[in-house]
N, C-alpha and C positions, 0 to 999 in steps of 0.2 A: 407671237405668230404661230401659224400650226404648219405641221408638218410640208417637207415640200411638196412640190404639186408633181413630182416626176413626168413631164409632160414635153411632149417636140410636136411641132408641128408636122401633120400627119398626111393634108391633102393641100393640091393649088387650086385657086379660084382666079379665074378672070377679072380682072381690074372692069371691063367695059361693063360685063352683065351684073357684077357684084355691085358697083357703083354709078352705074350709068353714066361717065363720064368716055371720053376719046380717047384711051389706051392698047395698045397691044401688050401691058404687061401681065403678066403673074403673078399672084401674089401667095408664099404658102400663110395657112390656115388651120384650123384644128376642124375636124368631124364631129363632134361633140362638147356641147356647153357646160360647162360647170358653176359654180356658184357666184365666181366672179367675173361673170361675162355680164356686161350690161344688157339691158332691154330692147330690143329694136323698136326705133319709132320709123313705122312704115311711109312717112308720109314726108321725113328727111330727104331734103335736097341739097347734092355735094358740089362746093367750089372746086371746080378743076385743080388748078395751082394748089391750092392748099391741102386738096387731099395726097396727092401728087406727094408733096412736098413729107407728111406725115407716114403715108405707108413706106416714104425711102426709113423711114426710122423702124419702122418693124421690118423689112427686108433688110435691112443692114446692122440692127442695132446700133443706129444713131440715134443722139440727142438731138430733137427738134422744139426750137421754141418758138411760139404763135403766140404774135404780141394783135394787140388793138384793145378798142375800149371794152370798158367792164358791158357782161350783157351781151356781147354780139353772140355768143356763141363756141367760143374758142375751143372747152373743156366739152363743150357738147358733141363738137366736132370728133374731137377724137374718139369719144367715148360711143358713137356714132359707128364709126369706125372697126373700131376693136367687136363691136357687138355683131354686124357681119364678118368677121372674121374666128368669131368664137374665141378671141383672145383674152384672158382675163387682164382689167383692167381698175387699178386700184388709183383713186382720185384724193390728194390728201393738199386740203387748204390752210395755208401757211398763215394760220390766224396766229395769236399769242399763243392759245394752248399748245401750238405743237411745239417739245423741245429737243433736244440733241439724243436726251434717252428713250425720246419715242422714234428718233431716229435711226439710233446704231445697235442699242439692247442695256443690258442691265442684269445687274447681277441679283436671284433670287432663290429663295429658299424655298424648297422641293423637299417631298419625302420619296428615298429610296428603298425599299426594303430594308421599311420598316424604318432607316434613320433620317435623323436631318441634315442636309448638304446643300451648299452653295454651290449654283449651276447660271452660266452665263446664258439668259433670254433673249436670243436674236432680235432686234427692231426690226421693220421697214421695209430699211433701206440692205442688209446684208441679205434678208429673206427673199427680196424683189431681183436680187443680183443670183441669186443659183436658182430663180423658176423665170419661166418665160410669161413676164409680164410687164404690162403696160404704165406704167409709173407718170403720174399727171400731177405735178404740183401747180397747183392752183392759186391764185391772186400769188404771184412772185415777187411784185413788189411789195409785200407787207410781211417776209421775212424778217425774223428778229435776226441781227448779223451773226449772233453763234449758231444759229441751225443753217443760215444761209452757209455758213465757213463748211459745212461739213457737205450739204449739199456740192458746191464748188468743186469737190476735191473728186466726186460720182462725177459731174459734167466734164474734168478734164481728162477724166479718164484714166487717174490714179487707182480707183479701184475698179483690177478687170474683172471678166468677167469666172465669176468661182468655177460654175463646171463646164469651163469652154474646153473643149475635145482635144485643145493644143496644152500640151506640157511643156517644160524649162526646156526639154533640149529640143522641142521642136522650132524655137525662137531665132527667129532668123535675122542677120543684118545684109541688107544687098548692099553697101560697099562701107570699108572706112576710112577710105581716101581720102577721105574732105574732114575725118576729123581733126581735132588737136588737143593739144597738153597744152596751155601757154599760163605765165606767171603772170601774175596779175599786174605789175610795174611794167610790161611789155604792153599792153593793153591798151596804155593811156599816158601823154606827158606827164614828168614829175610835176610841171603846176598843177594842173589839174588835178592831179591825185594826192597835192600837196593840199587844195583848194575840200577836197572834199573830204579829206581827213578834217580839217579844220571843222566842217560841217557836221563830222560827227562828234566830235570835243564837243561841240555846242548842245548835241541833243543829250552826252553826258553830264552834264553841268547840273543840271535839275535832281540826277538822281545818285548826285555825287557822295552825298551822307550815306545812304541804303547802298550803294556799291559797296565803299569801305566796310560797312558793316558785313555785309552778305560774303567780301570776297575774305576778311580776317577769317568771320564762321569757318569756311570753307578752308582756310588751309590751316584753321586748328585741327579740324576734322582730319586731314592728309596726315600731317605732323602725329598727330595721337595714333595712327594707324603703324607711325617705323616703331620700329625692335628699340630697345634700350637696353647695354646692356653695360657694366663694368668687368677690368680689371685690377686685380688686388695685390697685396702683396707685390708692388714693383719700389724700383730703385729712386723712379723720378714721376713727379704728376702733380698731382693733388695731392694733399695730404688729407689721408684716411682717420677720420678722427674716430671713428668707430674704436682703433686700436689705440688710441691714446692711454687709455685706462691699465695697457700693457705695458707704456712707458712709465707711468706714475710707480707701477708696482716694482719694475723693473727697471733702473735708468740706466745700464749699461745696454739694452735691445736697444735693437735700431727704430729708427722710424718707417714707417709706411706708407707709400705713396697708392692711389688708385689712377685709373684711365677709362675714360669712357670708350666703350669699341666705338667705329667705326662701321653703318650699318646704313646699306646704299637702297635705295626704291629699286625693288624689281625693271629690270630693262623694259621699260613699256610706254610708248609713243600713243599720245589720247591722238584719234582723229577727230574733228570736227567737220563734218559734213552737212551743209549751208544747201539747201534747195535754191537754184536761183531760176526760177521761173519766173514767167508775166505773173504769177497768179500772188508771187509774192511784194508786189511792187506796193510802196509806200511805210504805213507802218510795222506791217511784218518782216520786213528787209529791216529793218531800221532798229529794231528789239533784235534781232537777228546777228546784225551787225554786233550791236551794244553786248549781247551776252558773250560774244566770238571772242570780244575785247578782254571781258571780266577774267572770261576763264582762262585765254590765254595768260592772260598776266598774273595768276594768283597759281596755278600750275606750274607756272614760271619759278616762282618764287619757293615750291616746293621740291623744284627738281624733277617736274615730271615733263616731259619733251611732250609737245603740242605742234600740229600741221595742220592748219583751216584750209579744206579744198571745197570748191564752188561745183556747182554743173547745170547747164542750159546747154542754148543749140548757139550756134554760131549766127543762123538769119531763120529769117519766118517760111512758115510752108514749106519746109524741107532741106532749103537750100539747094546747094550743086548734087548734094545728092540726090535729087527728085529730078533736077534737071535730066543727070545720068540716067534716072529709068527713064526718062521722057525720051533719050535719045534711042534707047535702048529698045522700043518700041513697047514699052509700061509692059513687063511680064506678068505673068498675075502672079501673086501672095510675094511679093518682093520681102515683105518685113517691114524691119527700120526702116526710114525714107527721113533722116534728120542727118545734120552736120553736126555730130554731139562738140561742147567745148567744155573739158574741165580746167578748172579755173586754181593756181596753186596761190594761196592769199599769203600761206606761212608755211615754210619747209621745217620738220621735226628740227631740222638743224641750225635753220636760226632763230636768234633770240627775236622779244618782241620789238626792242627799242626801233630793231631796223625794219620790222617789218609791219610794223603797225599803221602805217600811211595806206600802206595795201589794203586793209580794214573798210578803210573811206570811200573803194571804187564799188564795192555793192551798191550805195546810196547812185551813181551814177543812171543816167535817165538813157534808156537802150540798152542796155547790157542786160538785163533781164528778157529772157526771149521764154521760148518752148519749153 
């Protein structure tokens, strides 16, 4: 992509005269067209509702999606749109050719003064997120599911926005009353969470060979990483055959014992940190689960302390904490507005035998929320 567009909207336009439709709104706008402003077709006639509906996405930076059949218009619509408003607006159809690297960037080779260096090429989607533009994917149902997965993660709103004017410490929560800490056995009856452990044994089964295999790798790897070291010359151990050849020479010297030292893993607790959002529901929770599993148990086996902690919201749309601003006469820029829930699946302190059933309530249907 090229350079960013450093650009903010600079003047308001009236929704009635701009669009002909029944508004007393505002809308801001740029003074000046640039290359990726669409064309005005003069002779465009706009649906109330739907325009409506569209510019709350460019006053608000929201996601708005305009579904109906192929041909009505939809992409037109916006693009419509954006071209009286002088907004650039970039249309990209989710045929087969587009993929994840035309989406996020890629790494390529550049000459700098004079040498060769590998420099990361923003795609898209990072370029479209620090300028103020109009982002239109087009035919959405004909996503291949790895570019759809990345798109997903732009509509939840995982990635904000790069040069919003708010920094870390401007980040505000209007209350944390409603949150909570709860353990994952607290959550749900032992049948049940007995019941859905079992359910996930079962999706382990298939890949029980490639487990074993993956999780030995793995704590050869740990294993080959401690200290090894001896002591010599002792009274009691092993016997040091190295020195034997001192005996033969000499049969009144004593013998030689060695010892292996004693050589403990650094004090240090792996987190596992489980995304449990709706966005995860099905087989990503499920891989999810399964590797929680691998790794806890084979970390286990190395001596390295392991704590699988979860987090979603407690309910949908906010919960009592939205309720609260609600009563509270809705302040403006509140913040947070969610009931956060982290979820403790395994505490560094205990082992997996006992806490492995915990493992089985991610697979549970509602428990994945916000």
């Amino acid at each position: 992509m090229i350079n960013n567009l450093n650009l903010k909207p600079d003047i308001k336009l009236s929704v009635k005269q701009t669009f002909g439709i029944d508004s007393s709104l505002d809308i801001e706008a740029f003074s000046k067209k640039n290359d990726y402003v669409p064309d005005i077709d003069k002779n465009y006639i706009f649906d109330r509702d739907t325009t409506l509906a569209i510019l709350s996405g460019f006053s608000f930076n929201k996601r708005v999606l305009v579904q109906g059949y192929h041909g009505t218009g939809k992409s037109t619509h916006i693009e419509q749109i954006a071209a009286r408003l002088n907004w650039p607006c970039i249309r990209i159809n989710l045929d087969s050719h587009v993929s994840r690297i035309d989406l996020i960037g890629k790494d390529a080779i550049t000459i700098q003064d004079g040498k060769q260096i590998t420099e990361f090429k923003e795609g898209i989607l990072p370029w479209s997120i620090q300028n103020p533009v109009a982002l239109v994917f087009d035919e959405y149902d004909a996503g291949r599911p790895d570019v759809m997965f990345v798109i997903q993660r732009v509509l939840e709103a995982v990635i904000q926005k790069i040069n919003s004017d708010l920094s870390d410490k401007d980040y505000r929560i209007f209350t944390k009353e409603f949150d909570e800490i709860a353990k994952a056995e607290n959550l749900e009856n032992i049948e049940e969470i007995t019941k859905l452990r079992k359910n996930l044994d079962h999706q382990l089964v298939t890949f029980q060979d490639l487990i074993t295999k993956l999780a030995n790798k793995l704590q050869r790897q740990l294993l080959a990483s401690q200290k090894r070291a001896w002591e010599f010359d002792l009274e009691e151990g092993l016997l040091d055959t190295s020195k034997l050849t001192r005996i033969i020479m000499d049969p009144y010297s004593s013998l030689s014992f060695k010892k292996e030292k004693d050589f403990k893993f650094k004090d240090t607790v792996v987190t596992l940190l489980i995304d449990n959002s709706g966005s995860m529901r099905g087989r990503p929770i499920t891989i999810a689960a399964i590797c929680a599993d691998i790794l806890s148990r084979t970390l286990e086996r190395c001596a390295v302390k392991v704590e699988i902690l979860g987090f979603t919201t407690k309910n949908w749309k906010g919960g009592q904490s939205r309720e609260y601003w609600n009563k509270k006469s809705k302040p403006k820029n509140p913040g947070r507005l969610n009931d956060l829930r982290h979820i403790i699946y395994k505490s560094a302190d205990s082992q997996w035998r006992i806490s492995k059933n915990n493992l089985g309530l991610m697979l549970k249907e509602g428990l994945l929320k916000e």
